[in-house]
mmCIF file of the C-alpha atoms, coordinates in Angstrom:
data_MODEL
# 
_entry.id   MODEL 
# 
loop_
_atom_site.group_PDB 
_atom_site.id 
_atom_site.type_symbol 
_atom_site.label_atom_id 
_atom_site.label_alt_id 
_atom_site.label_comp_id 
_atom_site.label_asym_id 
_atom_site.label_entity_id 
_atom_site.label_seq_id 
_atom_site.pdbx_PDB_ins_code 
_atom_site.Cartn_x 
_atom_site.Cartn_y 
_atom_site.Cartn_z 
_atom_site.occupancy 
_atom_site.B_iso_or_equiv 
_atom_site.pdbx_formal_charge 
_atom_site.auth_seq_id 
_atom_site.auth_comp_id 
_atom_site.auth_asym_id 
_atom_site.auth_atom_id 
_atom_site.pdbx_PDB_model_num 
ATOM 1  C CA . UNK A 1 1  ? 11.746  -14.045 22.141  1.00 0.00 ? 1  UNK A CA 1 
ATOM 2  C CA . UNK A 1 2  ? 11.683  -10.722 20.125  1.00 0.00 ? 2  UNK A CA 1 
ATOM 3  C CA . UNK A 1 3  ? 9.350   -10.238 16.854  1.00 0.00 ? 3  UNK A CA 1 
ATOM 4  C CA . UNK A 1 4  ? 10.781  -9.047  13.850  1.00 0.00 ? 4  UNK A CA 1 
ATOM 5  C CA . UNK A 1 5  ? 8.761   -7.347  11.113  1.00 0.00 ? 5  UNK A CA 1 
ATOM 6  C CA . UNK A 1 6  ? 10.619  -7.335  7.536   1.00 0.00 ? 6  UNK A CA 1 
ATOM 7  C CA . UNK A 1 7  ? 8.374   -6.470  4.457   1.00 0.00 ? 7  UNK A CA 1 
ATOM 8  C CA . UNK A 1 8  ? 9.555   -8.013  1.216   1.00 0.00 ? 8  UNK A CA 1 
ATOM 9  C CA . UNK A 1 9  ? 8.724   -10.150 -1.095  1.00 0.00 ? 9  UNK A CA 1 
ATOM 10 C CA . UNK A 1 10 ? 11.930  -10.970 -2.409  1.00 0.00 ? 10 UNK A CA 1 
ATOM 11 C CA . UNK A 1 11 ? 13.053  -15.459 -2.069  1.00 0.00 ? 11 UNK A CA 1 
ATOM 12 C CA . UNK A 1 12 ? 16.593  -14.507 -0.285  1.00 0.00 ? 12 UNK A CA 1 
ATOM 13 C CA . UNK A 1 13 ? 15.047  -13.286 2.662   1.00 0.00 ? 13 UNK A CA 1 
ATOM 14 C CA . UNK A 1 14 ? 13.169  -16.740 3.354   1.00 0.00 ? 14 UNK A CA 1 
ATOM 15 C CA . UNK A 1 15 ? 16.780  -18.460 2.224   1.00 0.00 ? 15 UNK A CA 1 
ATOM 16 C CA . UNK A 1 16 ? 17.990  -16.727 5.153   1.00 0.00 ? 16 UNK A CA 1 
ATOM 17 C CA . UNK A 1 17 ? 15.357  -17.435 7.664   1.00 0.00 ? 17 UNK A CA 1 
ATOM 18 C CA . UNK A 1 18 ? 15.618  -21.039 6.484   1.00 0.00 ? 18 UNK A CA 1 
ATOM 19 C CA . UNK A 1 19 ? 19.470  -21.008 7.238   1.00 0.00 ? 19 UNK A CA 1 
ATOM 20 C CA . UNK A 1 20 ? 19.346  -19.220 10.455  1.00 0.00 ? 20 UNK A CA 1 
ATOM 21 C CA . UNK A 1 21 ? 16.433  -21.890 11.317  1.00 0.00 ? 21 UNK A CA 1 
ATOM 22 C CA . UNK A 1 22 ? 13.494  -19.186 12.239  1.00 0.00 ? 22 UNK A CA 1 
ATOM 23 C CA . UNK A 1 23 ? 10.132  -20.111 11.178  1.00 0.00 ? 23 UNK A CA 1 
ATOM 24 C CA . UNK A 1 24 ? 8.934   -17.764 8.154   1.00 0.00 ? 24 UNK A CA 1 
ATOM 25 C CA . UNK A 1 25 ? 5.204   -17.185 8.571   1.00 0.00 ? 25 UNK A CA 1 
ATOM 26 C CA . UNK A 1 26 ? 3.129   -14.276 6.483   1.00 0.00 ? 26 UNK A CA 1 
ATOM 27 C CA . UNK A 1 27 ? 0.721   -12.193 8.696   1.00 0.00 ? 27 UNK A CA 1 
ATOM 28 C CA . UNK A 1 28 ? -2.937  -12.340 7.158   1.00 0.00 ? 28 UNK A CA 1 
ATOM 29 C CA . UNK A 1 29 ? -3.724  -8.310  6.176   1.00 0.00 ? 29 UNK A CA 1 
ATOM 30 C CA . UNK A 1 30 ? -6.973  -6.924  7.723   1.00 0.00 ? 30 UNK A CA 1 
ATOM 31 C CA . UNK A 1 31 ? -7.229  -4.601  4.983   1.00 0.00 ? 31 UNK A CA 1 
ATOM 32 C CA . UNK A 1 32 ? -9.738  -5.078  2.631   1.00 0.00 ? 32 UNK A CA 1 
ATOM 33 C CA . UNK A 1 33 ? -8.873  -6.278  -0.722  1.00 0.00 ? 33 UNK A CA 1 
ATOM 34 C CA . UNK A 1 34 ? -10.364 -3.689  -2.927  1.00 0.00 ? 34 UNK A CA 1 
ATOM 35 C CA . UNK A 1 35 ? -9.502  -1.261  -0.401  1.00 0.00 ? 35 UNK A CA 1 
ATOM 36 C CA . UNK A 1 36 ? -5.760  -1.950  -0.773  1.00 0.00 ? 36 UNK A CA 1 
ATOM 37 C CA . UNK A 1 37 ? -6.515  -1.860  -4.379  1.00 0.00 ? 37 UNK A CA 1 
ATOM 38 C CA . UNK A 1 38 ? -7.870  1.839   -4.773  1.00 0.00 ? 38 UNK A CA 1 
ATOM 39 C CA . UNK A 1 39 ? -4.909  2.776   -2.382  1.00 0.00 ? 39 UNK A CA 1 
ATOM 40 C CA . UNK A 1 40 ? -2.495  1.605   -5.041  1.00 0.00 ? 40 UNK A CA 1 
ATOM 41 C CA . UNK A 1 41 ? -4.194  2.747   -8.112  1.00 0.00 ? 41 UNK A CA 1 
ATOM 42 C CA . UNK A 1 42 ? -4.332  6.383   -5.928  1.00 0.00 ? 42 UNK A CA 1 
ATOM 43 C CA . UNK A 1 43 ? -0.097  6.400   -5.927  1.00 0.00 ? 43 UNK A CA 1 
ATOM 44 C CA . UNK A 1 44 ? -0.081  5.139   -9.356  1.00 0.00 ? 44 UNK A CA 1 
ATOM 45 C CA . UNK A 1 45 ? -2.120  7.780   -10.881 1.00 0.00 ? 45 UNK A CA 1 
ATOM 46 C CA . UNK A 1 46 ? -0.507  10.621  -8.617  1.00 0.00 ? 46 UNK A CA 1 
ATOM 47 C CA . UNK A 1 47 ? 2.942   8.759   -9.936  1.00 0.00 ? 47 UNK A CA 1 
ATOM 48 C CA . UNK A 1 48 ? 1.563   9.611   -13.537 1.00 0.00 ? 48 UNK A CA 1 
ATOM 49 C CA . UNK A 1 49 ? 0.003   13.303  -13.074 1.00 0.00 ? 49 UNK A CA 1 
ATOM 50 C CA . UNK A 1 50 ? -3.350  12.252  -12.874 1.00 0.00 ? 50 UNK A CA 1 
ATOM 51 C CA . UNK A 1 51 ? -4.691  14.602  -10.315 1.00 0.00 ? 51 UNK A CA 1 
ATOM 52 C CA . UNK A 1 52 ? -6.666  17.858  -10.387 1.00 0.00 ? 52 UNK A CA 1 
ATOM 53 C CA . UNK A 1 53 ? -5.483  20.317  -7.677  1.00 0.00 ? 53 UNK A CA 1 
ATOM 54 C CA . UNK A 1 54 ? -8.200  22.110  -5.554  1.00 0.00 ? 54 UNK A CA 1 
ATOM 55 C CA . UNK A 1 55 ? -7.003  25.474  -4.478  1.00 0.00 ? 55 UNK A CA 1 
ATOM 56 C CA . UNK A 1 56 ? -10.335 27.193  -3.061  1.00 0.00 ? 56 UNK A CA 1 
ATOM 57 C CA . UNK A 1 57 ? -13.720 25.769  -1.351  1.00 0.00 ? 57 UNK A CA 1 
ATOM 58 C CA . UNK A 1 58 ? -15.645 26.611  -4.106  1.00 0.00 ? 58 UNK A CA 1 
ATOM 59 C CA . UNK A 1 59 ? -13.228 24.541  -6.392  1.00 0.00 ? 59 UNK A CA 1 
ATOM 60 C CA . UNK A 1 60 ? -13.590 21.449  -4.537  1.00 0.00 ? 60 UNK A CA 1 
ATOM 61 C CA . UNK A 1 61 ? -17.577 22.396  -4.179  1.00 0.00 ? 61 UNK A CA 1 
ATOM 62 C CA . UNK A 1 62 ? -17.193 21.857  -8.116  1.00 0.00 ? 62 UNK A CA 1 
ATOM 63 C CA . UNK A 1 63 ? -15.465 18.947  -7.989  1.00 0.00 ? 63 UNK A CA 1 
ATOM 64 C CA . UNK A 1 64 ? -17.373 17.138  -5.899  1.00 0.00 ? 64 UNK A CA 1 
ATOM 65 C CA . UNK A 1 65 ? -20.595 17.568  -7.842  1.00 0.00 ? 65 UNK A CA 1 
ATOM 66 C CA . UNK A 1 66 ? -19.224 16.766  -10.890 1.00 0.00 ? 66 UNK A CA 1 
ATOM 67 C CA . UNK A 1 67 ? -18.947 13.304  -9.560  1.00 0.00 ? 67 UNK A CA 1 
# 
C-alpha cells in the first residue's frame, strides 16, 4: 500500500477519494497552535511591507533592545 500526502482544503478532492473508494483521514498537526499562528501573521506582514531590514550588528543590537 503506498501513502499519499495531498494538502488542500478544497471538497473535490474528498469527492474524489470518495469515488475512487480510499479512506480520507486528516493527520493531527504537532505544531502548536499559536505557534502556527505567529508563523502566518510573519508571511502576512512580510506580504504587506511590514518589516525593518537589519543591515549591520549594531543595527540589529538596536533592534533588539528596543523590544
Amino acid at each position: 500500500m503506498e501513502t499519499v500526502i495531498i494538502e488542500t482544503e478544497g471538497k473535490k478532492l474528498k469527492a474524489l477519494l470518495s469515488v475512487l473508494d480510499i479512506p480520507f483521514r486528516k493527520e493531527k498537526s504537532s505544531y502548536n497552535r499559536k505557534f502556527v499562528a505567529k508563523i502566518r501573521q510573519a508571511k502576512c506582514d512580510v506580504a504587506d511591507g511590514r518589516i525593518t531590514k537589519v543591515k549591520t550588528e549594531s543595527e540589529l543590537k538596536e533592534l533588539l533592545n528596543s523590544l
